[in-house]
C-alpha positions as CSV (number, residue, x, y, z in Angstrom):
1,X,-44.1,-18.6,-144.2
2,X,-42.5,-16.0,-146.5
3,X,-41.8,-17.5,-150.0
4,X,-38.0,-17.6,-150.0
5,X,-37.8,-18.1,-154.3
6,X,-36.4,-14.2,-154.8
7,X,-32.9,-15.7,-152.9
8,X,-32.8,-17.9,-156.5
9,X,-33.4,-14.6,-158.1
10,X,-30.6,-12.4,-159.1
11,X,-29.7,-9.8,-161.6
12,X,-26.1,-11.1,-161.9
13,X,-23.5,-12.7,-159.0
14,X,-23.9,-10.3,-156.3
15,X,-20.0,-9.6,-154.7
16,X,-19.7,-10.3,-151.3
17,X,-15.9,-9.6,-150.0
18,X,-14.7,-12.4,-147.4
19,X,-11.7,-11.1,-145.5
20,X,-10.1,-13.8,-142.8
21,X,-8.3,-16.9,-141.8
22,X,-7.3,-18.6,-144.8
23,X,-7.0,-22.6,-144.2
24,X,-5.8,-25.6,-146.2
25,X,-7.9,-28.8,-145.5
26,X,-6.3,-32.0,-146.0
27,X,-8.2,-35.2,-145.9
28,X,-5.8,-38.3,-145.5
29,X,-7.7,-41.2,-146.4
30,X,-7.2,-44.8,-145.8
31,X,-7.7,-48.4,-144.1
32,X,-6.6,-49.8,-140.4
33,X,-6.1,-53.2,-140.1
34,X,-3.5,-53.5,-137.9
35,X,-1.6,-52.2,-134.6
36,X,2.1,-50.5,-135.0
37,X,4.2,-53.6,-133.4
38,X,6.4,-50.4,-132.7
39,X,3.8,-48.5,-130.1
40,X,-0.2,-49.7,-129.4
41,X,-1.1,-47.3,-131.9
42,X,-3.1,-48.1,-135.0
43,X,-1.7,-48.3,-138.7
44,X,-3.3,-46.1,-141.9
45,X,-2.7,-47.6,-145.1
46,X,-2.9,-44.6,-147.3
47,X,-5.0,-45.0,-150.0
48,X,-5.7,-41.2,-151.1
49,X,-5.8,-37.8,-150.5
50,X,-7.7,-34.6,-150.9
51,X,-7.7,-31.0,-150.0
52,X,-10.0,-28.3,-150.2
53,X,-10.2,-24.3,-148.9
54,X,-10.7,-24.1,-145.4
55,X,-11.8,-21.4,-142.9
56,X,-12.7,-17.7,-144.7
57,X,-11.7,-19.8,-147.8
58,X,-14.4,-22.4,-147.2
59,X,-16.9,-19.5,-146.5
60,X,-15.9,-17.9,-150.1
61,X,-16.5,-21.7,-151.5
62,X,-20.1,-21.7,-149.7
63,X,-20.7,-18.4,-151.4
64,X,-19.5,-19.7,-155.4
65,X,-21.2,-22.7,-155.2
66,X,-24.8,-20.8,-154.1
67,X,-24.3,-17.9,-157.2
68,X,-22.9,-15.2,-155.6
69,X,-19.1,-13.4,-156.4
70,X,-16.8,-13.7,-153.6
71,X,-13.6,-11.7,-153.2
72,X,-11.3,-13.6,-150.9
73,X,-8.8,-11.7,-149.3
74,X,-6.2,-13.2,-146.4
75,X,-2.9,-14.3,-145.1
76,X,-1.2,-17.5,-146.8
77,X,2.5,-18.7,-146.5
78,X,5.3,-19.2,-149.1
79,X,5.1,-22.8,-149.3
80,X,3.0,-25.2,-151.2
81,X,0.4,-25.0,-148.9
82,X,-0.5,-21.5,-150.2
83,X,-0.1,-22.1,-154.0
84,X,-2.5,-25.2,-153.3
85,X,-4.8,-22.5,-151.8
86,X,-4.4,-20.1,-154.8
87,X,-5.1,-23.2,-157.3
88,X,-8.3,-24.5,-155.0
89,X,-9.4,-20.8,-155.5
90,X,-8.8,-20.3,-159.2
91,X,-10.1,-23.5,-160.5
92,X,-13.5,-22.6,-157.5
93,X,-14.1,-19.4,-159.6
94,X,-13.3,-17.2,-156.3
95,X,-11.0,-14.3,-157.3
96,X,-8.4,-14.0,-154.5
97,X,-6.2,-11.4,-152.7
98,X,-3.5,-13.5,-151.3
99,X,-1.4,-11.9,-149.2
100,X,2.1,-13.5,-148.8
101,X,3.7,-13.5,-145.3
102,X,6.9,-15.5,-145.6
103,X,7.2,-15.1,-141.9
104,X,4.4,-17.7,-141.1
105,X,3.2,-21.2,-142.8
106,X,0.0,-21.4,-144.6
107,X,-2.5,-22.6,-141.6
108,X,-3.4,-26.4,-142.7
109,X,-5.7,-28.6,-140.9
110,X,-4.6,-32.4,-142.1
111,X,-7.2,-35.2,-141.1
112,X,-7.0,-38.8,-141.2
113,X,-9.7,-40.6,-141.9
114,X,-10.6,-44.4,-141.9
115,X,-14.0,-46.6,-142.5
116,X,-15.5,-42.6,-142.3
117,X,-14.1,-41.4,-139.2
118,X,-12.0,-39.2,-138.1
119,X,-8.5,-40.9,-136.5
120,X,-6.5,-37.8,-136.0
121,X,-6.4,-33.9,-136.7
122,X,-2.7,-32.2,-137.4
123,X,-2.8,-28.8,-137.1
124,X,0.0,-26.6,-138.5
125,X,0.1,-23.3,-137.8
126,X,1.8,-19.8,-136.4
127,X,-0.3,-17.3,-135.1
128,X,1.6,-14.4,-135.6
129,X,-0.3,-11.1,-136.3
130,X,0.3,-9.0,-139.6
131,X,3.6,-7.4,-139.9
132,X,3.1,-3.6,-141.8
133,X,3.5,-4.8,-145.2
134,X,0.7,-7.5,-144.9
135,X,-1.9,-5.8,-143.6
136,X,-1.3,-2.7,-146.1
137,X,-1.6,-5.5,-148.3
138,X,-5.1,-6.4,-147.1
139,X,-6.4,-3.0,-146.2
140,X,-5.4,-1.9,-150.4
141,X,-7.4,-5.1,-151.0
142,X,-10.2,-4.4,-149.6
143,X,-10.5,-1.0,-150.3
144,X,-10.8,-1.9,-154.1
145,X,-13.1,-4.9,-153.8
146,X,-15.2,-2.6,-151.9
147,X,-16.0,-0.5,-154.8
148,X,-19.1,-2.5,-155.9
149,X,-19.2,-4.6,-153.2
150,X,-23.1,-5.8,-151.9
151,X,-21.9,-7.3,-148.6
152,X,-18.7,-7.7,-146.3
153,X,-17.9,-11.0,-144.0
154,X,-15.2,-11.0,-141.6
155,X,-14.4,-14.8,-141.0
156,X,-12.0,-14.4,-138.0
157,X,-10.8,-18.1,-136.8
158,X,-8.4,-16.7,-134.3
159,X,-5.2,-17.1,-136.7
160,X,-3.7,-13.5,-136.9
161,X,-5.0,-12.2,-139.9
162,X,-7.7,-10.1,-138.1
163,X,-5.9,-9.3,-135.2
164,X,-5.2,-6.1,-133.4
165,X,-7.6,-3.0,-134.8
166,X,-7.9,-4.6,-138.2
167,X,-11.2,-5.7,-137.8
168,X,-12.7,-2.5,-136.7
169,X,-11.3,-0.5,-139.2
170,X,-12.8,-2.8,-142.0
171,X,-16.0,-2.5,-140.3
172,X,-15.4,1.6,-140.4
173,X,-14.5,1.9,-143.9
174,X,-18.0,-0.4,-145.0
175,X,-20.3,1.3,-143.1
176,X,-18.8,4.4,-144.7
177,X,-20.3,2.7,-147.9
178,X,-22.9,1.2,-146.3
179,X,-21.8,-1.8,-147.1
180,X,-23.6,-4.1,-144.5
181,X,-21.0,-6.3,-142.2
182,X,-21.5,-10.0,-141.2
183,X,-18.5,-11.1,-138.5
184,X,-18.6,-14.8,-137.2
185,X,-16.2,-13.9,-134.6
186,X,-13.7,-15.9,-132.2
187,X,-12.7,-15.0,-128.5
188,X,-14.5,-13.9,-125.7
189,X,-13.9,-10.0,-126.5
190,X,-17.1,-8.7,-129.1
191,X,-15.7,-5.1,-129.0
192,X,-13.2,-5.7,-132.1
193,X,-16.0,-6.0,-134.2
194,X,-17.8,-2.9,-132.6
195,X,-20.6,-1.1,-135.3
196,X,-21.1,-5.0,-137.1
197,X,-24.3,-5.0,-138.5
198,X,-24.4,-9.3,-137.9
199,X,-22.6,-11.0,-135.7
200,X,-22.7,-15.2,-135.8
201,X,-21.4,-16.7,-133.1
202,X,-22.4,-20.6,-132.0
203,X,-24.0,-21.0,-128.0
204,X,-20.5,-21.6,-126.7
205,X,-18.7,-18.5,-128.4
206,X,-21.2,-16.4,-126.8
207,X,-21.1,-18.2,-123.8
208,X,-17.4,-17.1,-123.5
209,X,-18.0,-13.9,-124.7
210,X,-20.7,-13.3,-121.5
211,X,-18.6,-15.6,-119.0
212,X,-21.6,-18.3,-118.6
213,X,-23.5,-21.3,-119.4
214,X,-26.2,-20.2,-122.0
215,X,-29.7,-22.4,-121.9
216,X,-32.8,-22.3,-123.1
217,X,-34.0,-19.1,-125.3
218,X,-34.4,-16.4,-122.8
219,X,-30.8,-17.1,-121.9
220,X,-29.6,-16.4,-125.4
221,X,-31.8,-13.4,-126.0
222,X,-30.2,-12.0,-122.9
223,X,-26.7,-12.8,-123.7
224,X,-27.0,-11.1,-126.7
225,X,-28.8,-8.4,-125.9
226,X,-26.0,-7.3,-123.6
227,X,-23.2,-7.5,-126.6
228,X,-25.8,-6.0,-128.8
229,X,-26.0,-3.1,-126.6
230,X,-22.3,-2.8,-125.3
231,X,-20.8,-2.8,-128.9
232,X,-23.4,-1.2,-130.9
233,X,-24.0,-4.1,-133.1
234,X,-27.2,-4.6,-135.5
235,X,-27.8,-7.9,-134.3
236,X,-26.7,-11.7,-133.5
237,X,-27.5,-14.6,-135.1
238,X,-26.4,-17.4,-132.9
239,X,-26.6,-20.7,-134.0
240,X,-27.5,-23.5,-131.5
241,X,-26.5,-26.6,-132.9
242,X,-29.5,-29.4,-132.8
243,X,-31.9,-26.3,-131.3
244,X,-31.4,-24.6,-134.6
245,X,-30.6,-20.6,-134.6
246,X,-31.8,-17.5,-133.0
247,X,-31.6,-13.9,-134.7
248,X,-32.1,-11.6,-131.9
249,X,-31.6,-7.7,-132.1
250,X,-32.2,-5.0,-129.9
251,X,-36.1,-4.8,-130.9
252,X,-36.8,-8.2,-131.7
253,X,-36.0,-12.4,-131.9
254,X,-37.1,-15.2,-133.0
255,X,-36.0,-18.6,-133.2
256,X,-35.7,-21.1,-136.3
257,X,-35.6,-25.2,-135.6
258,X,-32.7,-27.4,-136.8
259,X,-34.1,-29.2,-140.1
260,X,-34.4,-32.9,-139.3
261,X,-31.2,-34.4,-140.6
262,X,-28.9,-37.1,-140.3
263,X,-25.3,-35.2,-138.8
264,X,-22.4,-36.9,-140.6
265,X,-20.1,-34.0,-139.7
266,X,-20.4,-30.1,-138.6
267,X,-17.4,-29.3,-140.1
268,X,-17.9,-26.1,-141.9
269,X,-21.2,-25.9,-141.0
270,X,-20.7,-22.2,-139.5
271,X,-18.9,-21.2,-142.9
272,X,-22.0,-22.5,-144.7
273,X,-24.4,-20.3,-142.3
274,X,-22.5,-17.0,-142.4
275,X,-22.0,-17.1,-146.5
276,X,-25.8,-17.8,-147.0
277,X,-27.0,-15.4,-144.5
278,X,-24.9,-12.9,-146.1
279,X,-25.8,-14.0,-150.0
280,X,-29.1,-13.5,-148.2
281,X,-28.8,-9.6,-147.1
282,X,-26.6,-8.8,-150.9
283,X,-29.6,-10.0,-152.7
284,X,-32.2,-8.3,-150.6
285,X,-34.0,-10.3,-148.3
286,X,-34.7,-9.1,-144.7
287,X,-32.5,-10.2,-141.7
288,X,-35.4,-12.5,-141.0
289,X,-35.3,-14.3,-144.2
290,X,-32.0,-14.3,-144.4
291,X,-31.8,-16.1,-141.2
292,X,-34.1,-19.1,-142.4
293,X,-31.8,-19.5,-145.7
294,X,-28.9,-19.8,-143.4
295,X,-30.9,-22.6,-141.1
296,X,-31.7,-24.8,-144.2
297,X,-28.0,-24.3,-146.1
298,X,-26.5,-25.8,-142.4
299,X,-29.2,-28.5,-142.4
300,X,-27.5,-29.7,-145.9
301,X,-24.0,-29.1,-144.6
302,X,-24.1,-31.6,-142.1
303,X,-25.2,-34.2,-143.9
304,X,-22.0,-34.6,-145.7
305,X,-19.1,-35.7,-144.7
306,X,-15.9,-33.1,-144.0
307,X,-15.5,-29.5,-145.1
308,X,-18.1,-29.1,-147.7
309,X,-19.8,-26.3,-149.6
310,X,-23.7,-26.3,-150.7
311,X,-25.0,-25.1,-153.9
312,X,-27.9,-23.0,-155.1
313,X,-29.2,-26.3,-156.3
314,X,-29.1,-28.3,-153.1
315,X,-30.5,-25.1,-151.0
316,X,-33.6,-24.6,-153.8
317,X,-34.4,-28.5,-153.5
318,X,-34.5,-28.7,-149.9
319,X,-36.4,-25.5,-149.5
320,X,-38.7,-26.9,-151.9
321,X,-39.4,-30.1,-150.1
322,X,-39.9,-28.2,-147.0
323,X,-42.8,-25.7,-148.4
324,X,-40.6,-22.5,-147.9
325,X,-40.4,-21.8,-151.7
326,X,-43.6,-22.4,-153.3
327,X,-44.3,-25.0,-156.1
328,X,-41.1,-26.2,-158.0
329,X,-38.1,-24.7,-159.0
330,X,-39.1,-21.7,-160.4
331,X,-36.1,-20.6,-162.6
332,X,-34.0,-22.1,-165.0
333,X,-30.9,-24.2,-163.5
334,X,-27.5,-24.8,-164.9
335,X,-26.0,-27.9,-165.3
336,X,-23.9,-27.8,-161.8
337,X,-26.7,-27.1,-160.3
338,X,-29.3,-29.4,-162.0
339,X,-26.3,-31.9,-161.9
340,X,-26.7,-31.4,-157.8
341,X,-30.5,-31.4,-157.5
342,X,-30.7,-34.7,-159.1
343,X,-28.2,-36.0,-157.0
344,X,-30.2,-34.6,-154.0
345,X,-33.6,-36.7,-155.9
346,X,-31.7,-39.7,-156.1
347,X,-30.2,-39.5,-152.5
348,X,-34.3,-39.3,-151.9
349,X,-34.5,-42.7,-153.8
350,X,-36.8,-40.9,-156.3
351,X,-36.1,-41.9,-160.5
352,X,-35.2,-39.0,-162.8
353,X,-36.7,-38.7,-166.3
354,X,-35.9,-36.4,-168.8
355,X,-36.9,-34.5,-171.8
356,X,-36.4,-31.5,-173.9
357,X,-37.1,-29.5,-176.6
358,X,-37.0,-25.9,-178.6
359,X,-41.2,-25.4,-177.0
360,X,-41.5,-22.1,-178.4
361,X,-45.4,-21.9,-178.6
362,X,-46.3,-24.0,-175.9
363,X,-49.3,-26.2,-176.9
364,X,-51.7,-29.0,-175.8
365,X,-49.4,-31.4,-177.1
366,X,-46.3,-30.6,-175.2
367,X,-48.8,-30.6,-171.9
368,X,-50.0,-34.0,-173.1
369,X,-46.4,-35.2,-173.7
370,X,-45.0,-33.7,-170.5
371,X,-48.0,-34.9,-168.3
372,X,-47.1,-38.3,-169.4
373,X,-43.4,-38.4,-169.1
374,X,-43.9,-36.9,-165.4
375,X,-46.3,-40.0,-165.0
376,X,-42.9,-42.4,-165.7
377,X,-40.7,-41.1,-163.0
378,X,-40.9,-39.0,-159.6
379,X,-39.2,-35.7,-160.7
380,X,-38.6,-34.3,-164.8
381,X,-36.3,-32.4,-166.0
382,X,-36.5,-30.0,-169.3
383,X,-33.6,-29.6,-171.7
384,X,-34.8,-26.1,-173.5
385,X,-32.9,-24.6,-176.4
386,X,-31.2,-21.2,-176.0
387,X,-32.5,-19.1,-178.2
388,X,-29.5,-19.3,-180.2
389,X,-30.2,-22.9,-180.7
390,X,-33.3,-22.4,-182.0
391,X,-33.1,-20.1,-184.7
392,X,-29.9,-22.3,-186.0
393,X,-32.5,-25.3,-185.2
394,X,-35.5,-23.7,-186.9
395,X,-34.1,-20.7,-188.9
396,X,-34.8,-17.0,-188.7
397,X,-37.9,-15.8,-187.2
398,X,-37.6,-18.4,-185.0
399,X,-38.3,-18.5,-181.5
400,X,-41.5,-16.5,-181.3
401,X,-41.0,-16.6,-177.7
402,X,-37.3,-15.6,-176.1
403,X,-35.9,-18.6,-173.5
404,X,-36.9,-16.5,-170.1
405,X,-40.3,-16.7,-171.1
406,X,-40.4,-20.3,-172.9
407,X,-38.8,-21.6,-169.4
408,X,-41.6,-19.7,-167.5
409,X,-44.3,-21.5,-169.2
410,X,-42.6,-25.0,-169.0
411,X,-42.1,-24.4,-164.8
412,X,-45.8,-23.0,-164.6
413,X,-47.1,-26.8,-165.4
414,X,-47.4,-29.0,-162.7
415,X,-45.5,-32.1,-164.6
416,X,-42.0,-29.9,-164.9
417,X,-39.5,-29.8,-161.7
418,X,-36.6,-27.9,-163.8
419,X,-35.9,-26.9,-166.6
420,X,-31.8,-26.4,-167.7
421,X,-31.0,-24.4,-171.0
422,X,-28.6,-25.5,-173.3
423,X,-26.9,-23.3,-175.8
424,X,-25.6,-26.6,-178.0
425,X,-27.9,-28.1,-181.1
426,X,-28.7,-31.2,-178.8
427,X,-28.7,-32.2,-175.3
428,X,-25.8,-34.6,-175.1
429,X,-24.0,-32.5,-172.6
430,X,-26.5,-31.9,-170.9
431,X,-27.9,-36.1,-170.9
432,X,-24.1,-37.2,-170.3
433,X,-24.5,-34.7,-167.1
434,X,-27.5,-36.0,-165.6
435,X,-27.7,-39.6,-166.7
436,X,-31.5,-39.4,-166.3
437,X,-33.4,-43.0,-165.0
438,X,-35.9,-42.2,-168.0
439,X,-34.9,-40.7,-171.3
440,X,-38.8,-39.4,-173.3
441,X,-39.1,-38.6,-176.3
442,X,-41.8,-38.1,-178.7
443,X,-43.0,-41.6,-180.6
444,X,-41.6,-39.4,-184.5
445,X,-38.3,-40.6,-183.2
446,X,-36.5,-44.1,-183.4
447,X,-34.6,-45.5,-180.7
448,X,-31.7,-45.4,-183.1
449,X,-31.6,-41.7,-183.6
450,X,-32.6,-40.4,-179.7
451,X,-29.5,-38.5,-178.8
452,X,-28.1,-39.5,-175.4
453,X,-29.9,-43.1,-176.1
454,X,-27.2,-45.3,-175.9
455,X,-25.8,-43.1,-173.0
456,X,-28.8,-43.7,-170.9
457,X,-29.4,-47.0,-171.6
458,X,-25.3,-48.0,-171.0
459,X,-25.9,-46.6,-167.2
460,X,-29.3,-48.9,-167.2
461,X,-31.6,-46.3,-167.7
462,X,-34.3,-46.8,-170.4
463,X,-36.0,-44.3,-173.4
464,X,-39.6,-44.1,-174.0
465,X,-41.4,-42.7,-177.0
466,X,-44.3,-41.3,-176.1
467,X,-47.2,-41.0,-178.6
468,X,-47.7,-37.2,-180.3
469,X,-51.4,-35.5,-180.2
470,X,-52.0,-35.6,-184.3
471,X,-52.3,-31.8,-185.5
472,X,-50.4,-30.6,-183.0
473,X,-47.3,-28.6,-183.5
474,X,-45.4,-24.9,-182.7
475,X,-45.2,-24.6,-187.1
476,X,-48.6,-25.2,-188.1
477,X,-49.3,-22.7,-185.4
478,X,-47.4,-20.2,-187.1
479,X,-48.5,-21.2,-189.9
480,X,-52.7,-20.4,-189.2
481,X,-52.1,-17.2,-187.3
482,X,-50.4,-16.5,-191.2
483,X,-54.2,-17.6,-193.1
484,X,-57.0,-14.7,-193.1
485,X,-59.1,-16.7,-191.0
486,X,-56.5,-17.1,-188.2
């Protein structure tokens, strides 16, 4: 299988624009104990609420959370609804082009939920098309997000915003650019998104787009074949719910299997599919690769309960587990993200240790000390000092060896599952963050002044100082290369 690592590999965010269907979804949560003595219905005790982007806005999520830059552009109403949108989006570091169309509420999906199920969905919603004004609106926004813009999804729920011609003459203006176009479409009529390099509908969307039952894989490379070739499109990538997916274009298919997972809830999981798959194709990985990103991001989605988003750090884990990436994570994380894979670990039931330290020359001792803090839990992370840190840490001159390269050297060795740079003097942050099962240090240390001790051991962790191999340091190092002899 191809070695899937380069997805975690990136020059900088890479911009994807998302133009669709921009939701609100509301989670009502709370406890039945009763029937209404009004009607034989049941009775929610509220207890809490919470909200978070739906629709094109939960695709844009998808696509934060996993590194890349989304532009969201779309439709919301003058009411709260929108400005809760617009918040969502500012504090989820998605720059948004938020159309206001007074004529029409913000669509909002409000779900009540009790003991983990769903009780009831409210939908509230108009699905007027754009009047002049908005969709000049969108077509001015897209236009400039365009500019340096690595990939294009069309999230069309079915709500208005890409009604009409809209949809093919965003399609025209990025393949002018050649800009490549992912659509996950709605409604049995393909030709709107006519010249789409991707299209991602599920079995039953393309079921209704062909007018019949699909089953089995010949019937789905058929059905798609016959949109592929009607409407010019580059390809379909059809997801199948438990079979998995299917990327089929003119030329070729092939089919990837569901990851074995417990479903909690497949809310969202076609949001999660089209944002990887197109994070996928920005950052330069093959249709085909791509495709089995996309398959293990939706495997992750539905194990979580509601509209949910899944992070760089979730995807890398589970890719890892699975033997599609080789060895262990193979670039630095950040916090979020290391926050997230050991919250994956411990979902695993697997303990968490961690250490860290400036390892500018890496030695025989830090292998000795690393091999035996690896030994005291299932996975360890590395708190490394920016380089910044170090040369306030250790003065000028110091590091020899810039972070990139330090970090390499620390993921090469078999005893290190990540390593997480911190730009601060000491790891507190980064120990309050993680709340590692294991804390190591080396035995030159006291209890009493191992930062992030007390931390550790309030959340019932524990701290172990390791013995150090005698002699063996990054400054006496330095230090001999300085003597004649070397």
């Amino acid at each position: 299988m191809t070695d899937l690592s380069r997805f975690f590999v990136a020059d900088g965010p890479e911009r994807v624009v998302v133009v669709g269907d921009v939701m609100l979804d509301s989670y009502q949560y709370g406890d039945i104990e009763r029937i209404s003595p009004e009607a034989p219905v049941p009775v929610l005790r509220h207890a809490r609420r919470a909200s978070v982007l739906g629709g094109a806005g939960n695709v844009a999520a998808n696509l934060a959370h996993l590194g890349g830059a989304p532009v969201l552009i779309g439709r919301v109403g003058a009411d709260a609804a929108g400005e809760e949108v617009a918040a969502l989006c500012e504090v989820g570091g998605i720059s948004a082009e938020l159309a206001c169309d007074g004529r029409v509420p913000t669509v909002r999906k409000t779900r009540f939920v009790s003991a983990g199920q769903q009780i009831l969905r409210l939908d509230e919603e108009r699905l007027d098309p754009l009047d002049g004004d908005t969709r000049t609106a969108v077509v001015t926004a897209f236009d400039a997000a365009l500019a340096d813009a690595r990939a294009v999804i069309l999230s069309d729920y079915g709500k208005g915003l890409l009604s009409g011609d809209l949809a093919a003459a965003l399609i025209e203006r990025a393949k002018n650019r050649m800009v490549p176009v992912v659509v996950d479409p709605k409604g049995r009529d393909f030709s709107r998104y006519a010249g789409a390099d991707v299209v991602t509908p599920n079995r039953k969307e393309l079921s209704i787009a062909v007018g019949q039952d699909l089953s089995g894989d010949d019937a789905i490379i058929g059905a798609a074949r016959e949109q592929i070739g009607a409407h010019g499109l580059g390809a379909l990538l059809v997801t199948r719910s438990e079979e998995g997916l299917s990327l089929v274009s003119a030329e070729a298919a092939f089919h990837v299997s569901a990851e074995a997972r417990e479903v909690f809830d497949v809310s969202g999981a076609g949001d999660t599919v089209v944002a990887t798959f197109a994070l996928a194709l920005a950052r330069g990985l093959d249709r085909a690769d791509a495709a089995r990103l996309a398959n293990s991001a939706a495997g992750i989605a539905v194990a979580k309960r509601g509209t949910s988003t899944v992070s760089a750090g979730e995807l890398r884990e589970a890719l890892r587990q699975s033997g599609a990436i080789a060895g262990r994570l193979r670039t630095p994380l950040t916090q979020e993200d290391a926050k997230r894979a050991v919250e994956a670990w411990r979902r695993e039931g697997l303990t968490v240790g961690f250490t860290n330290g400036c390892f500018d020359i890496l030695h025989v001792g830090h292998a000795s000390i690393l091999e035996r803090a690896r030994a005291l839990c299932d996975r360890l992370v590395v708190g490394l000092n920016s380089d910044a840190s170090v040369t306030r840490l250790k003065g000028d001159g110091r590091p020899v060896n810039p972070a990139g390269d330090r970090a390499a050297l620390l993921l090469a060795l078999r005893s290190v599952d990540a390593v997480v740079m911190f730009e601060e003097d000491t790891p507190l942050a980064l120990i309050e963050a993680l709340l590692p099962d294991v804390l190591v240090k080396g035995a030159d240390y006291t209890l009493e002044n191992v930062v992030g001790a007390d931390c550790v051991l309030a959340h019932g962790g524990r701290v172990e100082l390791l013995d150090l191999e005698p002699g063996r340091s990054t400054s006496a190092i330095i230090e001999r290369s300085k003597s004649p002899k070397g």
